[in-house]
C-alpha positions in Angstrom: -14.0 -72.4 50.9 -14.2 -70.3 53.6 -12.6 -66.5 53.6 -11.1 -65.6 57.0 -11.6 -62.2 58.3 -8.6 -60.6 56.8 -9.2 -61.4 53.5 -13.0 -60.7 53.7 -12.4 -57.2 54.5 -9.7 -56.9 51.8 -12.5 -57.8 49.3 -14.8 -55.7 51.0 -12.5 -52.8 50.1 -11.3 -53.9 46.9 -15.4 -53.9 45.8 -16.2 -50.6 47.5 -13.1 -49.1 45.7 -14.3 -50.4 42.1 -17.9 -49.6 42.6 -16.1 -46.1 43.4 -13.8 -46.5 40.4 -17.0 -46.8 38.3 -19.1 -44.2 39.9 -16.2 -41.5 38.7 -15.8 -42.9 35.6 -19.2 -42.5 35.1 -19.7 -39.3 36.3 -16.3 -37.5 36.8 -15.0 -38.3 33.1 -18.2 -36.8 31.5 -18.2 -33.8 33.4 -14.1 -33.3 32.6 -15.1 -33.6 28.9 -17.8 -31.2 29.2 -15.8 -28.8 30.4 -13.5 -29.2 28.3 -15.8 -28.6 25.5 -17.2 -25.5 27.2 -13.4 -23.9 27.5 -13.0 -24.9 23.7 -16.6 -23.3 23.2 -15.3 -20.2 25.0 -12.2 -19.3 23.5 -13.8 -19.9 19.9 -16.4 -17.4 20.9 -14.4 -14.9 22.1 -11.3 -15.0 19.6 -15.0 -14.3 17.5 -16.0 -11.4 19.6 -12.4 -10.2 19.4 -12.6 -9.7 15.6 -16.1 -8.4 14.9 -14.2 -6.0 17.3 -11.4 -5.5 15.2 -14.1 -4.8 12.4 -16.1 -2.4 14.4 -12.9 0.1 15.0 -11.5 -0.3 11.7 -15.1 0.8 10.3 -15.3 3.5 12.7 -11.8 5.1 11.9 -12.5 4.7 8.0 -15.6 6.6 8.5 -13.3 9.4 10.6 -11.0 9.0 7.7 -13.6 9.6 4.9 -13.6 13.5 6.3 -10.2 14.1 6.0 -10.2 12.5 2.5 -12.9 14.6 1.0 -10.8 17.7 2.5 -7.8 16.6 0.9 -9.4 15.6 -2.5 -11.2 19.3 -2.5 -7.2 20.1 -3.9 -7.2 17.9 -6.9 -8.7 19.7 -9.7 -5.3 21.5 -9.4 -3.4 18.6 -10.0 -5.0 17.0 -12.3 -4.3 17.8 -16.3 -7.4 18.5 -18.4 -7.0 18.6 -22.6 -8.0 22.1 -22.7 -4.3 22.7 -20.2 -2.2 22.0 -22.8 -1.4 25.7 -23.5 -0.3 26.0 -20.0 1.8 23.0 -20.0 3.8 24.0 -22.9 4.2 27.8 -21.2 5.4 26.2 -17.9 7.7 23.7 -19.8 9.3 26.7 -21.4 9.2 28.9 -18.4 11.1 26.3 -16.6 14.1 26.3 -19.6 14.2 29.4 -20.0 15.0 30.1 -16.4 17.6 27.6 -16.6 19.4 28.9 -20.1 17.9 25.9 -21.3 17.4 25.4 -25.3 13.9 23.0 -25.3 11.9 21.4 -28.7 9.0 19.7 -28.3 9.2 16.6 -30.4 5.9 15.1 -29.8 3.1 16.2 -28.0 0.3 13.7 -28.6 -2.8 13.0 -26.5 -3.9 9.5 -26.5 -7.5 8.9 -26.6 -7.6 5.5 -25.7 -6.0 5.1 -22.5 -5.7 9.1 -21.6 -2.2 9.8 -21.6 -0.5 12.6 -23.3 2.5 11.6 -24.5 5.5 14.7 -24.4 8.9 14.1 -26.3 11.4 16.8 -25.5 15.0 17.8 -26.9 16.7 19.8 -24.7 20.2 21.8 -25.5 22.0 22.9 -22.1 25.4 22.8 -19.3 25.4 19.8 -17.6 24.4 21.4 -13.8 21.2 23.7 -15.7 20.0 20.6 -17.2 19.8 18.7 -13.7 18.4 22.0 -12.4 15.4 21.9 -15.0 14.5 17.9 -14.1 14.4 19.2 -10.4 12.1 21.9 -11.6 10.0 19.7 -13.8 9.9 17.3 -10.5 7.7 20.6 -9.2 5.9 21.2 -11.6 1.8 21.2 -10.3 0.9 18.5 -12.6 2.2 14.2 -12.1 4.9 14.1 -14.6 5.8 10.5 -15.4 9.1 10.6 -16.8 8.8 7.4 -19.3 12.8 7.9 -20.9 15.4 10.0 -19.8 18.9 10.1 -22.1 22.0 11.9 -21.4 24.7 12.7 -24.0 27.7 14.8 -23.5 28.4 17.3 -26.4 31.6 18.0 -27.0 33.2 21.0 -28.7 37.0 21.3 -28.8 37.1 24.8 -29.8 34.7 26.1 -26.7 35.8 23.3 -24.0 32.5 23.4 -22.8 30.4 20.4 -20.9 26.8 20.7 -22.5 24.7 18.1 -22.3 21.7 17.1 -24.9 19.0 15.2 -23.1 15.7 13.2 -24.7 12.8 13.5 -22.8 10.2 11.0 -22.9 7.0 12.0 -20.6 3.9 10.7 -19.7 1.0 12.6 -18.4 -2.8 11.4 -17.5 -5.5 13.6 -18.6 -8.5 13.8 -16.3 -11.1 14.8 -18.8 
């Protein structure tokens, strides 16, 4: 069987393009998956870096923060309710009627020692507009009122036409010892 000259140099070609095939498919494909690997690599490494970043400034603004916290904190102790206050609490509560022609009874004024709440109960006697007026004023107040129940009822006189209100007050108050 003997290959003309044609087909000789066909085959010649079709063995130098396979040994060429396999020379990049040995070599090319490799490198293509090792790069490949390195971008992965990369990216994972910096989407890393970009955190501990993220970590860094948060760290260094708390610490810039901190300052400003300890200033603000420096205004608590007048905020905050001690046991020994409760003298003053009572004076404001009926400083705070009084001004608006408000008739107050304390109901209850019990201080939990478990859980350090004081508990306040209030009856209040007053117009409708002056008794609105005096929760705005309690809302004020210097110390963090929690107002736990609030009831309205209208009190009706036909003989005065009037529009006073009765209101329960149900308040809660932490006490810092």
């Amino acid at each position: 069987m003997r290959l003309n000259f044609e087909k000789k140099v066909i085959l010649h070609v079709l063995f130098f393009c396979v040994i060429i095939a396999v020379i990049s498919g040995a070599v090319i494909w490799p490198t293509i998956i090792y790069i490949d690997n390195l971008n992965r690599d990369t990216y994972n490494l910096r989407v890393y870096m970009e955190r501990r970043y993220e970590s860094a400034k948060n760290i260094r603004f708390s610490r810039q923060k901190t300052a400003e916290i300890k200033e603000e904190t420096r205004n608590f102790p007048k905020f905050t309710f001690k046991s020994t206050d409760q003298l003053e609490l009572i004076t404001a509560l009926e400083n705070i009627a009084s001004h608006h022609n408000i008739t107050q009874k304390i109901d209850i004024l019990n201080l939990d020692a478990k859980t350090n709440w004081l508990n306040i109960s209030l009856s209040t006697t007053g117009y409708y507009n002056d008794s609105w007026n005096y929760l705005a004023d309690l809302e004020k107040i210097n110390y963090f009122l929690q107002i736990d129940k609030l009831v309205f009822s209208p009190i009706f006189e036909r003989a005065e036409q009037s529009s006073s209100t009765k209101m329960f007050l149900g308040l809660k108050l932490y006490v810092n010892e």
